[in-house]
N, C-alpha and C positions, 0 to 999 in steps of 0.2 A: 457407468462412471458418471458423478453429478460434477458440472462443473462449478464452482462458487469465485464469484468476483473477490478481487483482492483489496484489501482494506488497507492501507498503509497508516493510516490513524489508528486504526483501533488497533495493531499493533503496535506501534507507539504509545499508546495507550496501556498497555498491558505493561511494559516494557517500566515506564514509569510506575504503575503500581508498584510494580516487585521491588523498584530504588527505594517507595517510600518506605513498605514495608522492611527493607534489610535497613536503614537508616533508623527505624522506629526500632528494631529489634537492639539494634547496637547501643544504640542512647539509652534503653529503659531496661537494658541488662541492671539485672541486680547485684551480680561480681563483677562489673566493672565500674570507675570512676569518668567515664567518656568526657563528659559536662567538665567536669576538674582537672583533664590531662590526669589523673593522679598515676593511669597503668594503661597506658595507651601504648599498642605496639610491642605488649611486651618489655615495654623499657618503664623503669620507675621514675618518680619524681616525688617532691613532698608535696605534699598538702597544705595550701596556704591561707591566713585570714585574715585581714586588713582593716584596723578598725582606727576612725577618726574621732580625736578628745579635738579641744579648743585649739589647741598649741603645737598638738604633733598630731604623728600618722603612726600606730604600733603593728607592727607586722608581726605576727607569730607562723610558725614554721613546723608540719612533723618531720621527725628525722630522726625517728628511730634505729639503731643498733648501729650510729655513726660514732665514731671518737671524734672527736674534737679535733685533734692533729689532720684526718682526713676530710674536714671540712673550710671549703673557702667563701666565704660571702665577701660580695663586693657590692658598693652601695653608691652610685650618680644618682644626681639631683631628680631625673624621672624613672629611676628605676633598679630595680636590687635585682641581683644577678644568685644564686644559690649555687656551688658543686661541689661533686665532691664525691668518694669512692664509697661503696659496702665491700669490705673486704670479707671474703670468706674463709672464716678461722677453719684449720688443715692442722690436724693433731697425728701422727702418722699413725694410732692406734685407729682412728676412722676413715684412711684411706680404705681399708681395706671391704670394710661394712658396706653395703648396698642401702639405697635410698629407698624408700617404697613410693614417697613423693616428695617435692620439694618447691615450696609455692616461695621463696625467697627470692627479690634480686638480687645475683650481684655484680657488680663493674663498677664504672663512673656514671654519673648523671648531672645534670644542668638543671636548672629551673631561672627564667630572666621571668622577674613578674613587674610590667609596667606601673608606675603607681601613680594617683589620679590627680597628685599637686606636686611640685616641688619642694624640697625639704634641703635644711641646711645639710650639707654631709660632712659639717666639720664638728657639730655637736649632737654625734649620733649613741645610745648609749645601745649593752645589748648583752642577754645572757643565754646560756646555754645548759638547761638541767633536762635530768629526764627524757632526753629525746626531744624538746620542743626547743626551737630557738623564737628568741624573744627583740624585735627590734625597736627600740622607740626614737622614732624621727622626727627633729622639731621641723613645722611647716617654717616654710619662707615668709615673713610678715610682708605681707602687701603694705600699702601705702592706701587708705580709701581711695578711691577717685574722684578727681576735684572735676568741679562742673565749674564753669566760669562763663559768665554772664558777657556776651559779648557787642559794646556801642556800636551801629549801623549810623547814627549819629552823622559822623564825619567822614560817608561815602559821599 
């Protein structure tokens, strides 16, 4: 029997590889969204895109096979809130049918997406066609910043 000295690093060592490697595996999956929350857990979310004109902040949203009546957005000043239910349509001719597969969510889901200014949230406009929701939010108008020249004069 050989004896061999114990390495408590280079187990540690090891230990840490395998975290990066299941970490790399998970991020660089190509059916999953990891980077976007889009299908994290299991649990769905939409998918969001944020883009800045002069005057507003337009937030576009997917949200596919949502009604409208099962959808709630809520919008404060740093942040839009999304929920809202996928119902799944139950016809009682297809209870009876078996699945072979079924990649669909359904329940409730949330999505709060922080947003990177403030925005007025009393003139917000916003449409909903196609599965995509549409926000446009006018930024808050700052005030330049006044620099003022200050007399030492009459210390």
């Amino acid at each position: 029997m050989t004896l061999s000295k114990w390495q408590p690093f280079r187990e540690l060592n090891t230990i840490r590889r395998q975290m990066d490697r299941l970490f790399e595996d998970m991020l660089s999956s190509s059916d999953r969204d990891w980077l976007g929350l889009h299908n994290m857990g299991g649990m769905w979310t939409p998918a969001v895109e944020i883009k800045e004109t002069d005057k507003t902040l337009v937030l576009k949203a997917e949200i596919p096979g949502i009604d409208v009546k099962d959808l709630e957005v809520e919008v404060g000043e740093d942040r839009v809130t999304i929920s809202g239910e996928h119902k799944e349509e139950t016809k009682t001719e297809e209870k009876e049918k078996n699945y072979f597969r079924s990649e669909f969510y359904y329940g409730k889901f949330e999505r709060l997406i922080p947003l990177p200014m403030p925005i007025k949230t009393d003139a917000i406009e916003s449409s909903f066609k196609n599965g995509i929701l549409i926000l446009t939010m006018p930024k808050v108008e700052t005030e330049p910043k006044k620099v003022v020249k200050v007399n030492l004069a009459d210390s």
